[in-house]
C-alpha positions in Angstrom: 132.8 61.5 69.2 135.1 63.5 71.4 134.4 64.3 75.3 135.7 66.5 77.9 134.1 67.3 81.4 134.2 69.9 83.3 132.1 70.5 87.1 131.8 73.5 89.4 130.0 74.6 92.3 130.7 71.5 94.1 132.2 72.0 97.3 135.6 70.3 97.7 135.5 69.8 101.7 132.0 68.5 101.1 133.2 65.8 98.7 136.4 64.9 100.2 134.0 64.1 103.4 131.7 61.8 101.0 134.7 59.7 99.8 135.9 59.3 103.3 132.5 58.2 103.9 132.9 55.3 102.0 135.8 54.1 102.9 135.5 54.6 106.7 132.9 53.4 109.6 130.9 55.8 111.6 133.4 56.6 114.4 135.4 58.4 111.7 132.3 59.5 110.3 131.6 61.8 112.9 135.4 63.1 113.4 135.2 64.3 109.9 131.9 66.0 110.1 133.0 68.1 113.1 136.2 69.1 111.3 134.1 69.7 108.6 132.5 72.2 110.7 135.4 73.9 112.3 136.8 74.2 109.1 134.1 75.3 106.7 131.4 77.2 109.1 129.3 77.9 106.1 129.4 74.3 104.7 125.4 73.6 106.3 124.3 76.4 104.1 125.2 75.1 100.7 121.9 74.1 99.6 120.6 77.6 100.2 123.5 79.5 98.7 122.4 77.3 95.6 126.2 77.5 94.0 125.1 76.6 90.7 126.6 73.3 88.8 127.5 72.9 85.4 129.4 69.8 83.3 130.6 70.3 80.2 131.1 67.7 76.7 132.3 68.1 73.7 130.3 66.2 70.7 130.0 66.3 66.9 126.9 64.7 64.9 126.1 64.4 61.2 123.2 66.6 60.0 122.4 66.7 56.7 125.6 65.1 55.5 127.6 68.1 57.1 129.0 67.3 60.6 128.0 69.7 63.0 130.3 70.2 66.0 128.7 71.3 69.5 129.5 71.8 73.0 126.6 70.3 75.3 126.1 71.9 78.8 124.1 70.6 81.9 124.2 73.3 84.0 122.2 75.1 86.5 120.6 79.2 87.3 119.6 80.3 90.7 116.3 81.8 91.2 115.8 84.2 93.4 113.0 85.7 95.2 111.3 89.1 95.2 113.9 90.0 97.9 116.8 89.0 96.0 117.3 85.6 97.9 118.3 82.2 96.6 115.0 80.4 96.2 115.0 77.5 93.4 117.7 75.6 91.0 116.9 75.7 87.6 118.5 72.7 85.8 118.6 73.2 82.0 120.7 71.1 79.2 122.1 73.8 76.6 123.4 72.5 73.3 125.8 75.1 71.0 126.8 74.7 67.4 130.6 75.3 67.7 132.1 74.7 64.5 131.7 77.2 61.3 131.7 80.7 61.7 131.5 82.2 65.0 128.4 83.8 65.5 126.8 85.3 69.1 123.5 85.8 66.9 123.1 82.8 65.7 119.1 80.9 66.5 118.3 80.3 70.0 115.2 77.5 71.3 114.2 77.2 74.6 112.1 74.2 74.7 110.1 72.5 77.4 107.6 69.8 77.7 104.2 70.4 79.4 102.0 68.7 82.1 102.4 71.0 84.2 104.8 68.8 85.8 106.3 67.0 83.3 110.6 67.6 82.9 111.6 67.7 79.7 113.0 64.5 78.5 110.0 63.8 76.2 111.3 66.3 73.4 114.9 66.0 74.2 115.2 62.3 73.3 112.4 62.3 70.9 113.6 65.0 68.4 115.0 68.1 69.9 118.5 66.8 70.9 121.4 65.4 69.2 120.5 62.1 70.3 117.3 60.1 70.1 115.7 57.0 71.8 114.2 54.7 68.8 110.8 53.1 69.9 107.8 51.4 67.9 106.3 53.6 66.0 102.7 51.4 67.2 102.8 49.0 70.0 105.0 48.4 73.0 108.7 49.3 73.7 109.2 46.7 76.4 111.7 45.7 78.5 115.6 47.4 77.9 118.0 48.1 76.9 116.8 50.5 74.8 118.4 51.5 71.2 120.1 55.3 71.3 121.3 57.0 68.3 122.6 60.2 66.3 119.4 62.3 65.7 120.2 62.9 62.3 116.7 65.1 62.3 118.3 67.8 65.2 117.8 71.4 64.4 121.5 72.1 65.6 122.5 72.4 62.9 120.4 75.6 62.0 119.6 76.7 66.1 121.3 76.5 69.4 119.5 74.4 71.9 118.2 74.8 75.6 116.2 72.6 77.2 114.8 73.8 80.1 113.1 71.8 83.4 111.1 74.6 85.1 110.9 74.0 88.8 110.0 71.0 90.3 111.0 68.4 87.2 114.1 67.0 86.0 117.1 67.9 88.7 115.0 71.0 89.3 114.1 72.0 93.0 113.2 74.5 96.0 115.8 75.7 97.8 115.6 76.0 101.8 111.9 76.7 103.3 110.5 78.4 99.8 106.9 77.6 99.0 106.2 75.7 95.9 103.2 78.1 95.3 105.8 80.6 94.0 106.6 78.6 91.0 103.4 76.3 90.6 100.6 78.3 88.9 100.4 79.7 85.1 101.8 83.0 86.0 103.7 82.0 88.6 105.6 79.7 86.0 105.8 81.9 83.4 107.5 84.4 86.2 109.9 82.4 86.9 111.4 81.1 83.4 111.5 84.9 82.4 113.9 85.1 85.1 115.7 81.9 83.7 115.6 83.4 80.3 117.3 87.2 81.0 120.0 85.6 83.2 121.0 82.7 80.2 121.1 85.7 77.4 123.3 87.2 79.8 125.6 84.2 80.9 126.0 83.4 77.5 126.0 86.9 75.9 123.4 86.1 73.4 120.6 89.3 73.7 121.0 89.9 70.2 120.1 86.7 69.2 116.9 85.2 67.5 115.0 84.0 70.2 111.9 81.0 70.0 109.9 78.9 72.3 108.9 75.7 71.6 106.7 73.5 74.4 104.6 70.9 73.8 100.9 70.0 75.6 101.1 72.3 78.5 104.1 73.5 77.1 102.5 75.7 74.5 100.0 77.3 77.4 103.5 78.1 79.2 104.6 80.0 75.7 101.4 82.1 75.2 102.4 83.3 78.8 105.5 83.6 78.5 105.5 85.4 76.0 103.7 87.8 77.3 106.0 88.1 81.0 108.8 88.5 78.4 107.6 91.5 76.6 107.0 92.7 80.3 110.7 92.8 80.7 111.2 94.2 76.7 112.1 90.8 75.4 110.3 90.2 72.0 110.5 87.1 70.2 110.9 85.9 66.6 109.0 82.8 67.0 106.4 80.5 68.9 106.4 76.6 67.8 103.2 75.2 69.7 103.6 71.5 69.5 99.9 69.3 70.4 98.4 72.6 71.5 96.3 73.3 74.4 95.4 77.3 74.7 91.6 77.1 75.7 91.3 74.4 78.3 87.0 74.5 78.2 88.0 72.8 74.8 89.0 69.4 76.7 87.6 69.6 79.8 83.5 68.4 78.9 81.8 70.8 81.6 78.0 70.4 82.5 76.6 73.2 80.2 79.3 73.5 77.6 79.1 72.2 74.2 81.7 73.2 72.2 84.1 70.3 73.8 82.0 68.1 71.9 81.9 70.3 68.8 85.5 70.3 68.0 86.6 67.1 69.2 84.3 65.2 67.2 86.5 65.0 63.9 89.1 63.9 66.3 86.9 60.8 67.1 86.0 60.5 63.4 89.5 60.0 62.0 90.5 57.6 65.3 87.6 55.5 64.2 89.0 55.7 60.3 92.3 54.9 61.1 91.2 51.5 63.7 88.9 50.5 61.1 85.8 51.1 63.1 83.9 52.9 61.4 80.2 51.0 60.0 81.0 51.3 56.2 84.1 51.1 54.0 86.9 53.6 55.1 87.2 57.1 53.4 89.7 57.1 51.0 90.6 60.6 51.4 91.4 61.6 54.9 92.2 65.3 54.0 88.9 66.0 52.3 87.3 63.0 55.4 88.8 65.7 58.1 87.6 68.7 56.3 83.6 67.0 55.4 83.6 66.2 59.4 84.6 69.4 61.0 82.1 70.9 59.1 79.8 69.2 59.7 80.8 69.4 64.3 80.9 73.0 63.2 77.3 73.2 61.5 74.2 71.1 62.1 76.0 69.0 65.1 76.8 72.4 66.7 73.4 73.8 66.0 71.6 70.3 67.7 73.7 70.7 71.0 72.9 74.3 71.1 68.8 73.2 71.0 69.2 71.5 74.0 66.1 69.9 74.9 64.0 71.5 72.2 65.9 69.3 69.8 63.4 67.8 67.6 62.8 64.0 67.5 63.4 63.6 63.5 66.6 65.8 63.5 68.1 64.0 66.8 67.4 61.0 65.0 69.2 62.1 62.0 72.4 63.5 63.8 72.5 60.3 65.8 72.7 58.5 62.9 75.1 60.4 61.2 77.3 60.2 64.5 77.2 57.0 64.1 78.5 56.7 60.7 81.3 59.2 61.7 82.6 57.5 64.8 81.6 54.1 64.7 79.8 54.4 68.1 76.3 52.6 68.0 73.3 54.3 68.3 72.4 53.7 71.4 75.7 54.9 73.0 75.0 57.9 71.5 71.3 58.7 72.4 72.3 57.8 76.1 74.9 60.2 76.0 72.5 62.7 75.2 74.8 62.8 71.7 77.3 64.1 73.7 80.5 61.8 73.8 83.3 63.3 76.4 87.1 61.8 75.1 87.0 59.4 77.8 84.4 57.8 77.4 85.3 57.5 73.1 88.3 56.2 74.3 86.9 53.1 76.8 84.3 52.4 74.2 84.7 52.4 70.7 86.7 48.9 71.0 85.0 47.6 74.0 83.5 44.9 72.4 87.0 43.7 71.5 88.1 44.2 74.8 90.5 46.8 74.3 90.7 50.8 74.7 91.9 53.7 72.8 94.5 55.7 73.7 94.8 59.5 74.7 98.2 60.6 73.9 97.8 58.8 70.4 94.4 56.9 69.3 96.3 54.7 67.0 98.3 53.0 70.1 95.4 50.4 71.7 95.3 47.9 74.4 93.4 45.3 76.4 90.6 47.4 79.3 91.6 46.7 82.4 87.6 47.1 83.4 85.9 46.0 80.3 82.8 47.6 81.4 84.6 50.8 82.5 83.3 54.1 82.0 87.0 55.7 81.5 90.4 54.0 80.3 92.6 52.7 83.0 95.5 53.7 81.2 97.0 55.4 78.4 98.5 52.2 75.9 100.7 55.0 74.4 102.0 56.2 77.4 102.7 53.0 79.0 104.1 51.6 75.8 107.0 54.2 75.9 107.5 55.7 79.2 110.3 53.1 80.2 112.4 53.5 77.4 112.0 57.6 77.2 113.1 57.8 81.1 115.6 55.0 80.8 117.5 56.4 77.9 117.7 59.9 78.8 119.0 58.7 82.5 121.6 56.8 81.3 122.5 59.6 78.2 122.7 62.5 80.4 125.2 60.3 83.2 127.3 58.4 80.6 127.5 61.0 77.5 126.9 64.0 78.9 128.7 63.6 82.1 126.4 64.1 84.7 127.7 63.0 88.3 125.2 64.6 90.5 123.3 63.4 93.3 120.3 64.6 92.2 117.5 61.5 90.8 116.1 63.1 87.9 112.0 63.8 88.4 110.1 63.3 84.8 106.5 64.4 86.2 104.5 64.8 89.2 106.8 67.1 91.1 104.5 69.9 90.9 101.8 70.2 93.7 98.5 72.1 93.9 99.3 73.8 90.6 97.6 77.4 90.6 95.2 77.8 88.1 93.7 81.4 88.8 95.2 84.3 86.5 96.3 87.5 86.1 94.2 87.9 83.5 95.3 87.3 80.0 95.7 90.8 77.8 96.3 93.2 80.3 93.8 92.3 82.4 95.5 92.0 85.8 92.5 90.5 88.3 93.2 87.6 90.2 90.6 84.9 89.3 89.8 81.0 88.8 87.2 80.0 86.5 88.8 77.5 83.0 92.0 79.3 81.9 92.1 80.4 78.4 95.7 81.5 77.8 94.7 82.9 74.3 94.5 86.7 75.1 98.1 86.5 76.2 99.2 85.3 72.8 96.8 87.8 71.0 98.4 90.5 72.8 101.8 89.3 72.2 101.0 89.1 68.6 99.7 92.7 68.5 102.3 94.1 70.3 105.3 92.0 68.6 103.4 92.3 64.9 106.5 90.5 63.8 105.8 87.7 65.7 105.4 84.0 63.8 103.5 81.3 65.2 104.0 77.4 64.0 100.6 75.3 65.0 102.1 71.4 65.2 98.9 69.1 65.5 99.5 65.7 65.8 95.9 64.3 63.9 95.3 61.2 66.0 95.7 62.9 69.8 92.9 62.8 71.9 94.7 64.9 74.9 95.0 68.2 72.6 92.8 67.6 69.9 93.9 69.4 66.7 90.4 71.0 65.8 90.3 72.5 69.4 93.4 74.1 69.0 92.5 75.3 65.4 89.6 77.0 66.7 91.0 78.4 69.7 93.5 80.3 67.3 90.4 81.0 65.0 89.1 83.0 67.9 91.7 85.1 69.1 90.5 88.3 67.3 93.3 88.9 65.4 93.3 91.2 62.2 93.6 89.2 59.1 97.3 90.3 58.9 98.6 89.2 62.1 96.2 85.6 61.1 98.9 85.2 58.7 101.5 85.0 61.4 100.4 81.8 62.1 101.1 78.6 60.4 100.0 75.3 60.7 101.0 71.8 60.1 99.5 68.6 60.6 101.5 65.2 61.5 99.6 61.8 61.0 100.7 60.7 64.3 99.6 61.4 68.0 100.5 64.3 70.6 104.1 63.2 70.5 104.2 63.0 66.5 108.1 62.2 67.0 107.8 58.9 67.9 106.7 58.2 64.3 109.9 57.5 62.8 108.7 58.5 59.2 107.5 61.6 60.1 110.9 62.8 61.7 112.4 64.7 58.1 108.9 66.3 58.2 108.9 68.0 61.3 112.8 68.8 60.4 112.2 69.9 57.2 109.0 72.2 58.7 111.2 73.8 61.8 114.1 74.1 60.1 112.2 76.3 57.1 109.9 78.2 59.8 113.7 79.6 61.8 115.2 80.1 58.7 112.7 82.5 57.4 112.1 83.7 60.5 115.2 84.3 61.7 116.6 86.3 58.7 118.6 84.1 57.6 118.6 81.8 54.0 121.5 79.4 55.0 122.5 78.0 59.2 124.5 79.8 61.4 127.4 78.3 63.5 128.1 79.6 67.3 
């Protein structure tokens, strides 16, 4: 592996006053600072002017058994406001095939993680970027160092990279007095990254290439509006990849009044039950033609009792508690006091609870000992907390020691958004300001019928209780789409959780499914060097 590094925007008398620093006491201190000042009036507005950074590295990785050369970039783009003023730092990590023939149309991913809040470190060291952070596949990571290695399952090979950290995450951040209600709201989001978007195919003189998105959790909510703010600007796209989708949020949210929640995360339940062994007779053997017996069932007589409401008769409540009960492995009386109504949470604190242990969120198959045993709710995630040390470890200690990164800046992985904005304008075309449960599938209809070329790629990963798969099957079921543009979208289900990467086995499928979705997509038969 070859490296070179390469930093502007930093301010020379600023840095020559932060060596000095070290080396000298405060009496010195503060005779520097006032030359500083004498000599470099504009010095104290820095952070506003917003100068972007950028370090440079040269790499090459093995794909495929060809070696794939590549320059990686962390870098940053001003934002400015509606007045034209520097108003936010947009930190992004840009990865570009250099070796082959030269190409300024060659594939292009921007690619973010979801949340809102959440940078996007997740995807890059899970599977997007040239390299990976290894982790169980079940169970804990524990304590580091953690293993890093070539991501032999990269899509440089056949697409240029950029991973983007949208306001607020990663080394992302306000500049000056600016609000953080003008980036932290769906459209306000989606605003903003369009602005990221047109100034990168600029900077980098790629307008003419094929141009994707691919989020993951809120990630894919972010795309279906994106998508939308980009054809605002005339920016079409070849290609959507929703990765553990979440377009219709009523579908996870279990509000008083609304059954389909419980309709279509049901099977979810069913094959979490399967896979722990739960369930009260021998496992399915099947788990296709399991999946497909259970939603539809959820999708016929379950859906018809919850629609009775209290007229519900006492033999057939009997009989769909009963057969609830053979699905899920929940007793019987768990069920009738829920009313046969069974929110995620509560499936997750009790299916196990008489073992002591829950069920976790971001991937069912991942357990771990109840930290109230006679909680109504986990009190954590065993996935999350299994891995979130080594995914934030690794990719702290990549981007400083590989990729070169110097910057003062602590990188944010979540929780740097506040008061996120979840009132519209509207989804397809419908431009009124409102609250209410956002359902972010309109915008992607109407991107679909006004880009008829437009391909979608569903990713489901089957054991994720966070973005069931069925809800986000049914929520692109019901986008009223004619049946050609249905056929714009393609699905593909991982036997793994909402981060199906972390499922080492699984890694040459989801290559071997993106790769062949921006191939054909794209236009082209055979990859494409920068």
């Amino acid at each position: 592996m070859k490296s070179t590094h390469t930093l502007s925007g930093e301010n020379p008398i600023l840095n020559a006053i932060r060596h000095a620093l070290v080396r000298s006491g405060p009496p010195v201190a503060a005779v520097l600072c006032a030359v500083a000042l004498l000599a470099a009036p504009g010095i104290l507005a820095q952070e506003s002017d917003a100068v972007p950074s950028r370090w440079e590295s040269s790499h090459s990785i093995v794909v495929g058994g060809e070696t794939v050369e590549y320059d990686a970039v962390v870098a940053s783009t001003t934002l400015t406001n509606d007045d034209g003023e520097p108003a936010a730092e947009l930190f992004y990590t840009a990865y570009f095939r250099t070796n082959g023939a030269p190409s300024r149309e060659r594939p292009l991913v921007f690619s973010y993680n979801g949340g809102p809040g959440s940078a996007s470190f997740w995807l890059h060291m899970g599977i997007m970027g040239p390299r990976r952070v290894v982790t169980p596949e079940v169970g804990p990571q524990g304590a580091p160092p953690y293993p890093l290695k070539d991501n032999e399952y990269t899509i440089l090979d056949v697409a240029d990279i950029v991973m983007v950290d949208p306001i607020g995450t990663g080394f992302s951040h306000l500049l000056g007095d600016t609000p953080g209600s003008d980036y932290w709201g769906i459209d306000e989001d989606a605003r903003s990254l369009t602005q990221f978007i047109r100034r990168f195919l600029s900077e980098y003189e790629r307008w003419n290439a094929p141009r994707y998105l691919l989020g993951e959790s809120y990630g894919t909510t972010r795309s279906a509006v994106l998508a939308r703010h980009l054809q605002g600007t005339n920016i079409d796209l070849n290609g959507i990849v929703l990765v553990s989708a979440v377009l219709q949020f009523n579908t996870i949210q279990f509000a008083p009044g609304d059954d389909l929640p419980y309709i279509v995360n049901l099977p979810s339940y069913a094959i979490t039950a399967r896979y722990l062994d739960a369930l009260p007779g021998p496992n399915p053997p099947d788990l296709e033609a399991f999946m497909a017996e259970v939603e539809e069932w959820s999708l016929t007589e379950y859906a018809t009792a919850l629609l009775a409401g209290g007229t519900l008769d006492a033999d057939t409540r009997a009989r769909v508690i009963d057969q609830m009960h053979r699905y899920t492995g929940l007793s019987h009386d768990f069920i009738d006091k829920s009313d046969l109504r069974v929110t995620a949470p509560a499936f997750e604190a009790e299916l196990l609870r008489d073992e002591g242990r829950i069920v976790g969120r971001l991937d069912a198959r991942f357990t771990g000992p109840a930290g109230d045993v006679l909680g109504g709710r986990p009190s954590h995630d065993p996935q999350s907390t299994a891995i979130s040390s080594a995914y934030t470890s690794a990719f702290n200690s990549y981007v400083r020691d590989e990729l070169g990164y110097d910057g003062e800046r602590e990188y944010v992985p979540s929780g740097g958004t506040r008061n996120w904005n979840w009132g519209r304008l509207g989804g397809g075309g419908a431009f009124v300001r409102g609250g209410g449960t956002p359902n972010v599938s309109p915008d992607l209809a109407t991107a679909m019928k006004r880009n008829p070329s437009l391909k979608v790629l569903l990713i489901n990963g089957i054991y994720d209780l966070a973005t069931p798969y069925f809800a986000a099957v049914w929520a692109m079921d019901h986008m009223g789409l004619a049946p050609d543009l249905r056929d714009n979208i393609e699905r593909a289900d991982f036997a793994a959780g909402h981060m199906m990467y972390v499922e080492q086995s699984l890694l040459p499928q989801w290559k071997e499914t993106l790769d062949a979705f921006i191939l054909r997509t794209s236009g082209r038969s055979v990859p494409v060097s920068q």
